[in-house]
Backbone bond lengths (Angstrom), bond angles and torsions (degrees), N, CA, C in turn:
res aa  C-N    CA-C-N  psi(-1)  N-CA   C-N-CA  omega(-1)  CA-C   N-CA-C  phi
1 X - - - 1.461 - - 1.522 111.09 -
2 X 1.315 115.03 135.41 1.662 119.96 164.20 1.150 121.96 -58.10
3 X 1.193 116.99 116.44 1.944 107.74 160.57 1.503 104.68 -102.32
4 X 1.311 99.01 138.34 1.467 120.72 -176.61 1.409 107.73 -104.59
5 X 1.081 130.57 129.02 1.639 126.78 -177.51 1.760 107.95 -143.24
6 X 1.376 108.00 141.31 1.007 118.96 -162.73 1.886 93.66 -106.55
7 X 1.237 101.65 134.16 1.905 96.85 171.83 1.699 103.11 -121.93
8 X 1.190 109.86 105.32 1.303 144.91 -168.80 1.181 139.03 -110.76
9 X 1.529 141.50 121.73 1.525 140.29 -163.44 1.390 95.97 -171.55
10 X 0.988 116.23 124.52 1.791 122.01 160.45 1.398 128.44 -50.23
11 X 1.645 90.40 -30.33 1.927 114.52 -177.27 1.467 102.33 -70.24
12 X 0.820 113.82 164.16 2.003 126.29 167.04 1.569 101.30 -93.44
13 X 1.426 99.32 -168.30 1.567 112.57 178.52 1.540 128.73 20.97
14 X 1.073 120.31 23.14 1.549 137.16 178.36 1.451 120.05 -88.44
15 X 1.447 107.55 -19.86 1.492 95.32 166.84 1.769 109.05 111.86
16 X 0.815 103.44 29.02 1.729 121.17 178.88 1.219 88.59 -83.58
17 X 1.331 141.18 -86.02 1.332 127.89 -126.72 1.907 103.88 -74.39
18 X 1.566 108.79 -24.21 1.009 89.50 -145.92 1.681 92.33 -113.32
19 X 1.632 111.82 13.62 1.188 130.94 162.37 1.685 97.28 -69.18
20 X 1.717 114.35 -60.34 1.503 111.84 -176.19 1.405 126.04 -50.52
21 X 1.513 91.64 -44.83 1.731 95.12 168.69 1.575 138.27 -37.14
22 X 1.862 91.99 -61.41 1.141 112.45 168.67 1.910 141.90 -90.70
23 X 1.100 88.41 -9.33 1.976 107.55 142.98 1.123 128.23 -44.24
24 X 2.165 87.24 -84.00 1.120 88.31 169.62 2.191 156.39 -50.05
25 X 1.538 82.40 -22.05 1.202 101.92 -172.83 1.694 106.14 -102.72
26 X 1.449 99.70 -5.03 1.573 93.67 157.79 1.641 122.63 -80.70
27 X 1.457 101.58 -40.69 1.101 101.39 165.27 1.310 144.72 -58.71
28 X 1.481 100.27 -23.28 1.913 117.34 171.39 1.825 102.31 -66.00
29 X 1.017 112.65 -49.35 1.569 139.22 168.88 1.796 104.57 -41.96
30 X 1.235 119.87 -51.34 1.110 114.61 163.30 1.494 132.51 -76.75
31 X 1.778 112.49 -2.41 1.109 108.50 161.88 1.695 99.16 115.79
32 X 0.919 117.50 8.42 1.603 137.59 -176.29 1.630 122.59 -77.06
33 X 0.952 155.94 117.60 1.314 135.47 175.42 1.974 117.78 -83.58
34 X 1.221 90.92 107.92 2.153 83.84 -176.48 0.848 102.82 -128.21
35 X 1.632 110.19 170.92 1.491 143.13 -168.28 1.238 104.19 -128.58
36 X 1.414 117.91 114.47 1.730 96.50 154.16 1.590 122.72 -117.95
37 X 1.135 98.08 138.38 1.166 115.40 -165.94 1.876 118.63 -86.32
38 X 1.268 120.59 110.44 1.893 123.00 -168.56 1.928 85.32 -84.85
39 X 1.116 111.08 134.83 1.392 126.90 -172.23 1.819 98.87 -143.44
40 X 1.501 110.88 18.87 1.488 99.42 -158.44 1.466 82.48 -136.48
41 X 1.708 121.84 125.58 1.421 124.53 171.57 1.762 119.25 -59.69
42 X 1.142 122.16 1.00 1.333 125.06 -175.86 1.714 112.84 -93.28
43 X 1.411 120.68 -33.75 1.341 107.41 139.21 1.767 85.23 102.17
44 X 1.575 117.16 24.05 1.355 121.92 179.92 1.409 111.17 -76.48
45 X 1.502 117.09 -44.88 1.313 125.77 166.24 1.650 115.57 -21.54
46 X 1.552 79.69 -63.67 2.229 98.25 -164.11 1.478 97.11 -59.33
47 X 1.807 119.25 -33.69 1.642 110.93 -164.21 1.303 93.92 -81.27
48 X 1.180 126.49 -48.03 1.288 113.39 175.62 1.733 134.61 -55.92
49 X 0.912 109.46 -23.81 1.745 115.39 163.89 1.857 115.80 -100.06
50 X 2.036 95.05 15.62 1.827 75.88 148.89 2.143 80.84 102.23
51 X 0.808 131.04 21.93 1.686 112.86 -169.59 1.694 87.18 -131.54
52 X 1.078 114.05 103.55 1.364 107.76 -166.62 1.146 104.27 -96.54
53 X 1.262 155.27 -7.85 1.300 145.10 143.29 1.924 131.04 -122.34
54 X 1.634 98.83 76.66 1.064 127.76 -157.90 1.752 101.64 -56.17
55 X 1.097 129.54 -15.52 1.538 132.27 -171.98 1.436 98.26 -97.95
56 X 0.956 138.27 0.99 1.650 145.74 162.90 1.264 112.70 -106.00
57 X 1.206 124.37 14.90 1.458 123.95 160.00 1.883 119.37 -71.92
58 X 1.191 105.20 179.62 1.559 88.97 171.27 1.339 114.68 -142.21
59 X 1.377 109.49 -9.92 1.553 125.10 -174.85 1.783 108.80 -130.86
60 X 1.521 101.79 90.99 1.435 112.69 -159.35 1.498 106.86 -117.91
61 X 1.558 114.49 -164.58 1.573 99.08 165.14 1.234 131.33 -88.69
62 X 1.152 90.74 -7.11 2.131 109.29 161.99 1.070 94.60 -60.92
63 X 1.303 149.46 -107.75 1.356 166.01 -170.45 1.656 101.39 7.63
64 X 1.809 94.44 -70.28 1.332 102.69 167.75 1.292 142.99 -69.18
65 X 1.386 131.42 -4.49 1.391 126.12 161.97 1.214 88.65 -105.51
66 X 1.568 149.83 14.93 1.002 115.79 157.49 1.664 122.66 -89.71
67 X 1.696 110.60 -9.39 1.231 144.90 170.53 1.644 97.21 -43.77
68 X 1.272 107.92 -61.73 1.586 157.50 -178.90 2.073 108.68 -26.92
69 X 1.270 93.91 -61.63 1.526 121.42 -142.57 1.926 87.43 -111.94
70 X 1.390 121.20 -18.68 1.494 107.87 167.29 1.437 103.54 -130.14
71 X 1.500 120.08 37.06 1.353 145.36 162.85 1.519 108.56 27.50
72 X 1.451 102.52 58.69 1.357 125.96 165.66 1.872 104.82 -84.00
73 X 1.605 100.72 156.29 1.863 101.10 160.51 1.053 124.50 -67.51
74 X 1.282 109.40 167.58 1.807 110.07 -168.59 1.539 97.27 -157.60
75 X 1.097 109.83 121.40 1.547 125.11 177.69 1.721 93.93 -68.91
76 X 1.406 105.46 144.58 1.670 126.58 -163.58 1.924 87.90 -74.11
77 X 1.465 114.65 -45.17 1.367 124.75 -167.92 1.765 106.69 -79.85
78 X 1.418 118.54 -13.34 1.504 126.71 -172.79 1.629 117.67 -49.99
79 X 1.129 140.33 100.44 1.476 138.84 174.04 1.646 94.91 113.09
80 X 1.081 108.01 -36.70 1.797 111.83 -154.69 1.818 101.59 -53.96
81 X 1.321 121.15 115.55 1.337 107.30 166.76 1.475 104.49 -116.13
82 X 1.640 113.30 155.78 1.352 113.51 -169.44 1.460 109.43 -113.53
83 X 1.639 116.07 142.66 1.463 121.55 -166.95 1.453 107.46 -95.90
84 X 1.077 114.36 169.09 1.823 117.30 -166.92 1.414 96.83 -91.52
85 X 1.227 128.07 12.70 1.551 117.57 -165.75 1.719 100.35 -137.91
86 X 1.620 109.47 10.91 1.357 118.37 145.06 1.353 113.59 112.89
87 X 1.721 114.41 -5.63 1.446 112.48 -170.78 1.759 88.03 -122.15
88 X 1.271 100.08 155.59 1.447 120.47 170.86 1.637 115.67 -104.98
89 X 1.774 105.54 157.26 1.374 108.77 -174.94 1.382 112.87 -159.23
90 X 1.365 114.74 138.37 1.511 115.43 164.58 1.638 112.72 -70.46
91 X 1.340 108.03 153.68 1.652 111.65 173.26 1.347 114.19 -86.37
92 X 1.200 119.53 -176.26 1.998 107.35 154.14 1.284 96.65 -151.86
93 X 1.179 166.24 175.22 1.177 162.45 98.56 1.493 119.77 -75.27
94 X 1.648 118.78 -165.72 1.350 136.11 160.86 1.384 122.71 -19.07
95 X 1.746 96.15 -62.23 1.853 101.89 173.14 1.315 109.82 -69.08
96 X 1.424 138.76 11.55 1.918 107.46 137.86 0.945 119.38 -87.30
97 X 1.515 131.77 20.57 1.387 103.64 162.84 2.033 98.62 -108.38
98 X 1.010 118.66 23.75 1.288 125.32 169.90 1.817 103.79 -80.19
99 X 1.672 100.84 -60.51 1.514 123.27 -154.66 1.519 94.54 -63.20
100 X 1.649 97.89 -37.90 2.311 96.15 170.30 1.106 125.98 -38.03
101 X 1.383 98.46 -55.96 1.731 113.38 -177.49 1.352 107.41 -63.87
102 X 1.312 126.83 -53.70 1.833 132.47 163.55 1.311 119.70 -42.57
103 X 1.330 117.02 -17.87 1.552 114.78 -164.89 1.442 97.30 -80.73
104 X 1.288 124.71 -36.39 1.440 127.85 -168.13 1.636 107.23 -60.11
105 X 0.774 147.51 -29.69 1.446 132.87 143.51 1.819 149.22 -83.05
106 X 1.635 83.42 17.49 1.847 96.26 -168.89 1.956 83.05 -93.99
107 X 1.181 116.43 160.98 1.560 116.27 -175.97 1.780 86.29 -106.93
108 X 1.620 107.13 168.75 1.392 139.75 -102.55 1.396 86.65 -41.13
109 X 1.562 108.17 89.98 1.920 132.48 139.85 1.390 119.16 -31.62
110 X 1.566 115.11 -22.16 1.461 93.69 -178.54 1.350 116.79 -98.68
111 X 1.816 119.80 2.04 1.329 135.37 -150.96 1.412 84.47 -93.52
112 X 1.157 151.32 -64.39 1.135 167.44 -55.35 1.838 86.78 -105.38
113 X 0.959 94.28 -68.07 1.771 97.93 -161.73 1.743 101.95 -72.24
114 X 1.551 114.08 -39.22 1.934 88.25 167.00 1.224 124.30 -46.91
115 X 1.668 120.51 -43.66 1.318 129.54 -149.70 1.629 96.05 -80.77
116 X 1.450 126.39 -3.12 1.168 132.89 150.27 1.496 123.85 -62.91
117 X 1.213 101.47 -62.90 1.293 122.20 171.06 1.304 137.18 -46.97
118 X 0.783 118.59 -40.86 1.961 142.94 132.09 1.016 114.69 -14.99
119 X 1.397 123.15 -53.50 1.184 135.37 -152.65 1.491 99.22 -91.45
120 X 1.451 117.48 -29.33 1.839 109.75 -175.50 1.332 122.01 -139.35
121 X 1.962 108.01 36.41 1.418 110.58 -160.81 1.554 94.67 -98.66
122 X 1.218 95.38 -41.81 1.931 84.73 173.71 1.478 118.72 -48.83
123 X 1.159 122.00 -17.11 1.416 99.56 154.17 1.564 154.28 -122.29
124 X 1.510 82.75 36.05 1.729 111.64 149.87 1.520 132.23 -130.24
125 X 1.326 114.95 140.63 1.387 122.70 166.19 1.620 121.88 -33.39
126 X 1.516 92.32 -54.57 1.469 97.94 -160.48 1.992 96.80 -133.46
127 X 1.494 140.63 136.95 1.328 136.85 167.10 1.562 92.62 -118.06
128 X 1.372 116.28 123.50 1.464 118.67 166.74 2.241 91.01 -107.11
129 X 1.633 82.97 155.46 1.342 103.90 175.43 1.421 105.28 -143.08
130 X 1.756 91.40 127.26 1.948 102.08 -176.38 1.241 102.61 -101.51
131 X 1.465 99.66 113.75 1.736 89.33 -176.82 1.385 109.13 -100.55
132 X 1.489 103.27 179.04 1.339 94.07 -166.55 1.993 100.88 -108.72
133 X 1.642 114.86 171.14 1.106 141.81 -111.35 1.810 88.01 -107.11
134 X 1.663 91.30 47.37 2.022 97.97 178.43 1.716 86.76 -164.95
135 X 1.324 89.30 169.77 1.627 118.75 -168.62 1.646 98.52 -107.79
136 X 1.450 132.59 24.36 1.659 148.82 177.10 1.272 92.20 -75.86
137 X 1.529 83.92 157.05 1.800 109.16 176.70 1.725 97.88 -65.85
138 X 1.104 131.99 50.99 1.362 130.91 139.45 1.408 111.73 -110.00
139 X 1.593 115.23 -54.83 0.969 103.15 160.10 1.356 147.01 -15.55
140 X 1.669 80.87 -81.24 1.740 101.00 174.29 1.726 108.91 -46.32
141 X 1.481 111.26 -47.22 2.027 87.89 171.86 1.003 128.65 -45.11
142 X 1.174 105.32 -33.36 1.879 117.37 -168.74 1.227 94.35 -86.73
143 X 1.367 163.10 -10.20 1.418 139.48 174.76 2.165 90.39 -94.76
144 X 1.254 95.50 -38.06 1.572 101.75 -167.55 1.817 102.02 -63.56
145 X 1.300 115.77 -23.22 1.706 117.00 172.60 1.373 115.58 -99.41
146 X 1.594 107.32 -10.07 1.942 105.37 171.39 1.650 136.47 -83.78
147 X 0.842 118.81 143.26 1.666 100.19 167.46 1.198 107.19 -94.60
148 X 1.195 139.51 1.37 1.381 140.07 138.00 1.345 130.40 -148.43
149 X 1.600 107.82 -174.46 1.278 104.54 -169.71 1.585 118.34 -141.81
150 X 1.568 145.91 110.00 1.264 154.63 -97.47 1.727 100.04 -138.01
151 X 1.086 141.15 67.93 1.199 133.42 -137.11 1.884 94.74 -106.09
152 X 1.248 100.15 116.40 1.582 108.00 150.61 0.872 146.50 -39.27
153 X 1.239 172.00 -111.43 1.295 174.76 120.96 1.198 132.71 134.82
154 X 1.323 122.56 114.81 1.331 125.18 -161.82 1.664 124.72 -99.40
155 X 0.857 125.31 120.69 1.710 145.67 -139.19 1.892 88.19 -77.87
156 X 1.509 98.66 72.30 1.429 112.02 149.20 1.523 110.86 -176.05
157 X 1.026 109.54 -171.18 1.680 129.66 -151.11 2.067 115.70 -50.54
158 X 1.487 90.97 -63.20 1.495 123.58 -178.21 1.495 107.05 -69.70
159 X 1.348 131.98 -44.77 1.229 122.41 172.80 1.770 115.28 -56.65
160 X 1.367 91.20 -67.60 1.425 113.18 165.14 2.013 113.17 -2.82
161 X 1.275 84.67 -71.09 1.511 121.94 175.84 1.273 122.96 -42.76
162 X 1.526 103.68 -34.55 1.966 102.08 -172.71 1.486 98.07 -108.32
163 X 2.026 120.88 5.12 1.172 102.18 -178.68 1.507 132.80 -78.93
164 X 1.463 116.53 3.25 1.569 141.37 -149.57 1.721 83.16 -94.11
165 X 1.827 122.20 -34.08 1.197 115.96 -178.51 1.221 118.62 -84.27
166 X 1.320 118.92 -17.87 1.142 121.90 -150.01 2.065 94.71 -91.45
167 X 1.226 108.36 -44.62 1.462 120.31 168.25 1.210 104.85 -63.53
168 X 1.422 150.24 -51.26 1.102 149.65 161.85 2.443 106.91 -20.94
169 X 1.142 90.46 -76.75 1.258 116.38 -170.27 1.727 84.71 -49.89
170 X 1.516 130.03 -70.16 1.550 119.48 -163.09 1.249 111.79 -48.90
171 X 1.684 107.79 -31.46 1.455 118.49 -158.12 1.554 96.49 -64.47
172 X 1.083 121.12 -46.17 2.109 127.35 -159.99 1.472 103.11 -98.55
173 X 1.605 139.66 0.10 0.976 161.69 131.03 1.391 106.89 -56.00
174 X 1.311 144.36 -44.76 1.333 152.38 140.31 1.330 121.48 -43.63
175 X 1.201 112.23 -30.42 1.434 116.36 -170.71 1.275 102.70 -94.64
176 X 1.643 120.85 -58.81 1.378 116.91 -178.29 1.898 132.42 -73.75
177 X 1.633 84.37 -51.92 1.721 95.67 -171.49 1.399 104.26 -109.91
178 X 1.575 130.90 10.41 1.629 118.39 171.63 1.493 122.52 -161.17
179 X 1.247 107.20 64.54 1.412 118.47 177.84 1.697 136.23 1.16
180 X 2.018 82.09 -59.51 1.345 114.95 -158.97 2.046 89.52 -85.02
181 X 1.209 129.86 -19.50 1.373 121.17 175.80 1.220 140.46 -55.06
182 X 1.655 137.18 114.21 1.337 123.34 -166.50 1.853 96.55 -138.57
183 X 1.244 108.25 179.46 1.611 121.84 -167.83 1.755 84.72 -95.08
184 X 1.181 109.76 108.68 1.957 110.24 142.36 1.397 127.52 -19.02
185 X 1.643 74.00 -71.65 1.582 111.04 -172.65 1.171 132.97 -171.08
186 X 1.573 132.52 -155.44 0.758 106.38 -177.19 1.959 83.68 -153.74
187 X 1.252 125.43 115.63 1.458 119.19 -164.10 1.640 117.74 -110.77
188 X 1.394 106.00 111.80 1.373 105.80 -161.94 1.615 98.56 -83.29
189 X 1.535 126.59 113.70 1.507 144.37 136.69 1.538 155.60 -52.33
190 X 1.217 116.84 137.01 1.778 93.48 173.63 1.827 92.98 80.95
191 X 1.195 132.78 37.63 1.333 137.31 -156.60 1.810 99.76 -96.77
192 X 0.964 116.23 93.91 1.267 102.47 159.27 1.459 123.55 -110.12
193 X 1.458 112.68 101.85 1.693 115.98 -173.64 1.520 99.64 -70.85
194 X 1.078 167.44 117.64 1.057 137.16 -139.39 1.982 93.95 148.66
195 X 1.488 91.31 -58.96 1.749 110.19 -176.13 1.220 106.03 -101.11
196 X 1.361 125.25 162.62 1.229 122.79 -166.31 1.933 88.24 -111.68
197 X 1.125 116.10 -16.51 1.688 112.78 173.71 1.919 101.60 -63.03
198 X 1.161 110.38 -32.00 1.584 118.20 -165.20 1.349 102.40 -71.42
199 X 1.238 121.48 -44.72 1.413 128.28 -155.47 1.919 90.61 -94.45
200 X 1.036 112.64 -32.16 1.569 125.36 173.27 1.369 96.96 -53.25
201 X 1.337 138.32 -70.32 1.779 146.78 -162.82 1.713 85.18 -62.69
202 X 1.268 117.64 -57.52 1.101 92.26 -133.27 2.097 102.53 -88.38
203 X 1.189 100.66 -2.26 1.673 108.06 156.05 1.340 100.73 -74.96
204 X 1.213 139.50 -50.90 1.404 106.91 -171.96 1.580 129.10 -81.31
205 X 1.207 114.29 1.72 1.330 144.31 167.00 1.489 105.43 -45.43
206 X 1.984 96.56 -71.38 1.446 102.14 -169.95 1.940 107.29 -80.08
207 X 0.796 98.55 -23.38 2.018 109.04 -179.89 1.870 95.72 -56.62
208 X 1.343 122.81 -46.11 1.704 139.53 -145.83 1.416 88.64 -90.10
209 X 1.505 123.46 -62.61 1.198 119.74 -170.27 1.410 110.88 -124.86
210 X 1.167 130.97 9.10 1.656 108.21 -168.41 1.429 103.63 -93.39
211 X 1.446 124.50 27.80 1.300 138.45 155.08 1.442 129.96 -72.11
212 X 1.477 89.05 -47.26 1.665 117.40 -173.10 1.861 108.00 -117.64
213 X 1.383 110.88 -6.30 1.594 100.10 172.49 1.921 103.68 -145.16
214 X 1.182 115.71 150.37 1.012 132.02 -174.94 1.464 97.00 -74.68
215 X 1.536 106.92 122.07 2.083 115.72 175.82 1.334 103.86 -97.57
216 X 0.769 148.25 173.84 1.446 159.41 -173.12 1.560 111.10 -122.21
217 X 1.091 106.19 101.91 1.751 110.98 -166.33 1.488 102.29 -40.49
218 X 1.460 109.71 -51.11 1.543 98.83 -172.54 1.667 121.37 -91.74
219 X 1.432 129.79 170.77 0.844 102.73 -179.32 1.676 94.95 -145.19
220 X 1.276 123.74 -176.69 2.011 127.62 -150.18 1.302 83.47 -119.30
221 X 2.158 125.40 112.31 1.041 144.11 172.11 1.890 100.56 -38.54
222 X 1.245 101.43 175.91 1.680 103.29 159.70 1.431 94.32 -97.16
223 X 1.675 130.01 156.75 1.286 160.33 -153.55 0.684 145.07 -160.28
224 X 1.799 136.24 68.60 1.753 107.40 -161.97 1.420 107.41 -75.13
225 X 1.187 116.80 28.88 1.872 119.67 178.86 1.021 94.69 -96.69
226 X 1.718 146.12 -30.30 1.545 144.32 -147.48 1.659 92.52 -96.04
227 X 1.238 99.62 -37.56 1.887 102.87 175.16 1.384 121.94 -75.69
228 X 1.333 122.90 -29.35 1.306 139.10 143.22 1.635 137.24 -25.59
229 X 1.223 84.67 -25.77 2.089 104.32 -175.36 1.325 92.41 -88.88
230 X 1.074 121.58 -46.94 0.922 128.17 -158.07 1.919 113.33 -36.74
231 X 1.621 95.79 -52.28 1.384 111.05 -169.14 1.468 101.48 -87.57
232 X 1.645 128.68 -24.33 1.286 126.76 178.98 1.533 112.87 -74.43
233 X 1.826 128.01 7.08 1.436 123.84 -177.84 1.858 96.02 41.17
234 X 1.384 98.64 66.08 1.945 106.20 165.70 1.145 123.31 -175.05
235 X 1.429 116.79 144.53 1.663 112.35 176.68 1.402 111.67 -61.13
236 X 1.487 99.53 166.35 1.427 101.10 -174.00 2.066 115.91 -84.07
237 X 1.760 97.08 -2.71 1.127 107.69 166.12 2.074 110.73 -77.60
238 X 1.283 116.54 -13.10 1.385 110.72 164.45 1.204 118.05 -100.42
239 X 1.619 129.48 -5.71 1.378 118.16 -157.08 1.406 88.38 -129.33
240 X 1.187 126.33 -14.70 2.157 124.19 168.33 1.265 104.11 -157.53
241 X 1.160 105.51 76.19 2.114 117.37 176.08 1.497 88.30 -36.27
242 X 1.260 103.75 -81.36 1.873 124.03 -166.03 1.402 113.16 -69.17
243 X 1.046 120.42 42.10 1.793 115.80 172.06 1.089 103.73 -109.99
244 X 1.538 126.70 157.00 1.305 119.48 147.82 1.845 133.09 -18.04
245 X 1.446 96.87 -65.00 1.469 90.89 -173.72 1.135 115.39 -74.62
246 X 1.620 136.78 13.05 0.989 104.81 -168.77 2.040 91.83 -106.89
247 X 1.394 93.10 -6.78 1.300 102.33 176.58 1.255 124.50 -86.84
248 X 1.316 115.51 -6.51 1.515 144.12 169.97 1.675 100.32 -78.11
249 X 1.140 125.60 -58.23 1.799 127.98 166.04 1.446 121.82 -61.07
250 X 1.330 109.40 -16.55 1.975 115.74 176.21 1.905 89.90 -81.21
251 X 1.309 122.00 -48.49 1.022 112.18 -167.50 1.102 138.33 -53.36
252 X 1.866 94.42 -45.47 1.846 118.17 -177.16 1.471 97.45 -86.31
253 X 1.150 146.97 -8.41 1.589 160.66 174.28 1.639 92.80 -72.60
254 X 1.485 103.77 -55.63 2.015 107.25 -177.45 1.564 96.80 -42.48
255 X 1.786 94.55 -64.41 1.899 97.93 -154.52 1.146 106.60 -67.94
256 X 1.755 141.83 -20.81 1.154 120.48 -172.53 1.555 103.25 -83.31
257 X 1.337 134.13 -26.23 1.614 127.90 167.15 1.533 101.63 -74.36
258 X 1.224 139.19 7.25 1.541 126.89 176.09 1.536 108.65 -94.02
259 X 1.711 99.82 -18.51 1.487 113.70 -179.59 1.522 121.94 -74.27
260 X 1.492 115.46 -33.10 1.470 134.20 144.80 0.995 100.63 -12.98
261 X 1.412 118.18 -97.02 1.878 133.07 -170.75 1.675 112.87 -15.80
C-alpha cells in the first residue's frame, strides 16, 4: 500500500522542502519506490532536484489538476519527471498560485489533488507532498489526499508559535474532509545542541505536545551544507554523505519505515 504524506508548516524556512527532498530520497535509497510531489508555488522543490528555472516549464502540477478539474485524460507518466538519485517528481511553479485563487469556484475544491492521486498511487510505496508555506486550498488538498502529515519545525520561538494552528487546521480537516488523516510527527530542525535556547525549544516541544503528538526521536542538526543542496539540484546524501545532516535524514528515514511495522 502507498502512504502519502504531506510535509507541512504554515511558517517558512523550517525545512520542508529540503526535509522532502531528503526523505524522500532516503527512502528510494532504502529500496522504496516515491514520488514527490511540489504543491508549493515557489518552485523550491524543482530548484532543489536540479530544474533551475521552474516557471519555464510547461507541464507542471497546474497543468495537471487542471487536466483534473475539466475531467480531461491524463497519461499515468504525464508531468512525472525522474531524478538520477532514483525517486520521481512533479514540478509546480508560479501558476499554482493562480489555479488557488481559481479553485474557489471549481466544486469539491478540496478533492482536487487526491482524485489525482488515485489515479497513480499504486505505483509507489511512498508520495510525499511539499506544501507550500500557508494553510490555502493547496494546502488543504494535500492534507485532504494524505494519510498523514510530517510537520517541521524549527527549534526556535516563532515557529514554535504558529504550531497550535497548524494542528488545529489538520485536526477539522480530519474531522470534516479526511477521516483516514493523522500527524507522523512532528520533526524538530535547524537543531543546534550547542545553545542552551535550542535544547530550551526543543524540551518544551516534547513537554507541550509529546503527549498528544508523535516527536521524532531524532532531530536535523543546523547546516550550512543542508542549504547548500539546495543550489547543487542534490540530496544531502550526494552533496555531504558524512555530515551531520545527512545522518540526521538516515535516521528519521529509519523511524518513518519503523512506523510501517
Amino acid at each position: 500500500m502507498c502512504r502519502i504524506i504531506a510535509v507541512a508548516n504554515q511558517k517558512g524556512g523550517v525545512g520542508k522542502t529540503t526535509t522532502c527532498v531528503n526523505l524522500g530520497i532516503g527512502l528510494a535509497r532504502a529500496g522504496k519506490k516515491v514520488l514527490l510531489v511540489e504543491a508549493d508555488a515557489q518552485g523550491s522543490l524543482s530548484v532543489s532536484l536540479g530544474i533551475q528555472e521552474p516557471d519555464t516549464l510547461d507541464m507542471t502540477l497546474v497543468q495537471i489538476l487542471g487536466k483534473i478539474i475539466n475531467e480531461e485524460e491524463i497519461d499515468p507518466e504525464e508531468g512525472i519527471i525522474k531524478h538520477k538519485e532514483g525517486i520521481d517528481f512533479i514540478p509546480a511553479n508560479i501558476e499554482l498560485a493562480g489555479l488557488e485563487t481559481s479553485l474557489v469556484n471549481v466544486m469539491s475544491r478540496e478533492q482536487i489533488l487526491r482524485l489525482y492521486l488515485e489515479e497513480i498511487k499504486n505505483r509507489y510505496d511512498y508520495i510525499l507532498i511539499d506544501c507550500m508555506p500557508s494553510l490555502g486550498m493547496i494546502t488543504i488538498n494535500a492534507l485532504v489526499a494524505a494519510d498523514y502529515v510530517l510537520i517541521p519545525v524549527e527549534a526556535a520561538y516563532l515557529p514554535v508559535k504558529v504550531l497550535q494552528q497548524l494542528i488545529k487546521t489538520i485536526g477539522k480537516v480530519h474531522r470534516q474532509l479526511n477521516r483516514k488523516l493523522s500527524i507522523l510527527g512532528i520533526l524538530l530542525t535547524k537543531v543546534d545542541r550547542r545553545t542552551n535556547f535550542s535544547k530550551d525549544i526543543e524540551k518544551q516541544i516534547r513537554e507541550v505536545y509529546g503527549d498528544k503528538v508523535h516527536i521524532f526521536a531524532h532531530c536535523i542538526p543546523m547546516s550550512v551544507r543542508a542549504a547548500e543542496t539546495t543550489v547543487e539540484g542534490k540530496s544531502i546524501y550526494a552533496y555531504d554523505p558524512k555530515g551531520i545532516v545527512a545522518e540526521g535524514y538516515r535516521l528519521l528515514t529509519g523511524e518513518v519505515l519503523d512506523d510501517e511495522e
